[in-house]
C-alpha positions, 0 to 999 in steps of 0.5 A: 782463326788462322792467318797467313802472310808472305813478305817479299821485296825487290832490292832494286832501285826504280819505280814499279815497273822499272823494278818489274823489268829487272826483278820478276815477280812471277817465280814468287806468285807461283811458290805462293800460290803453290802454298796456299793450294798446298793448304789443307784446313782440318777440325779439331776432334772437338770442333767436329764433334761439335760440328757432328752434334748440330747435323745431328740435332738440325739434319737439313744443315749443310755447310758450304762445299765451296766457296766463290774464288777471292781475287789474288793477289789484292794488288798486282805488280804491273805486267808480271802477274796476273790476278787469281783466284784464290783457292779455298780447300775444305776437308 
């Protein structure tokens, strides 16, 4: 299981979109998502070998290429950013 989580703040006073208006999010959604495209999740030898033992034991088993995109963030800041898809990269 891996987890991943950024932490971030507007140190300013206001509501939301006061806060919005005088602190952008935008620059720190483009780093993050920069990050996660960055991400590339790989096996271990021996999760692979096990992996590679049930394809050989159960040949018409396929694992999923892709994966439906996830919306993200869960929460957006209002008028900032725009919820995306979060990418899911598999090798």
């Amino acid at each position: 299981m891996a987890e991943i989580s950024f932490r971030y703040s507007q140190n300013c006073s206001g509501n939301r979109e006061e806060k919005d208006q005088k602190v952008s999010l935008k620059p720190i959604w483009e780093l993050i998502n920069s990050i996660l495209d960055s991400l590339i999740l790989t096996l271990s030898p021996e999760n692979q070998a096990k992996v590679d033992q049930l394809k050989a034991e159960c040949p018409d088993y396929t694992l999923s290429e892709s994966f439906p995109p996830l919306t993200w963030p869960v929460e957006t800041p209002s008028g900032d950013a725009s919820a995306e898809p979060l990418k899911i990269h598999a090798s």
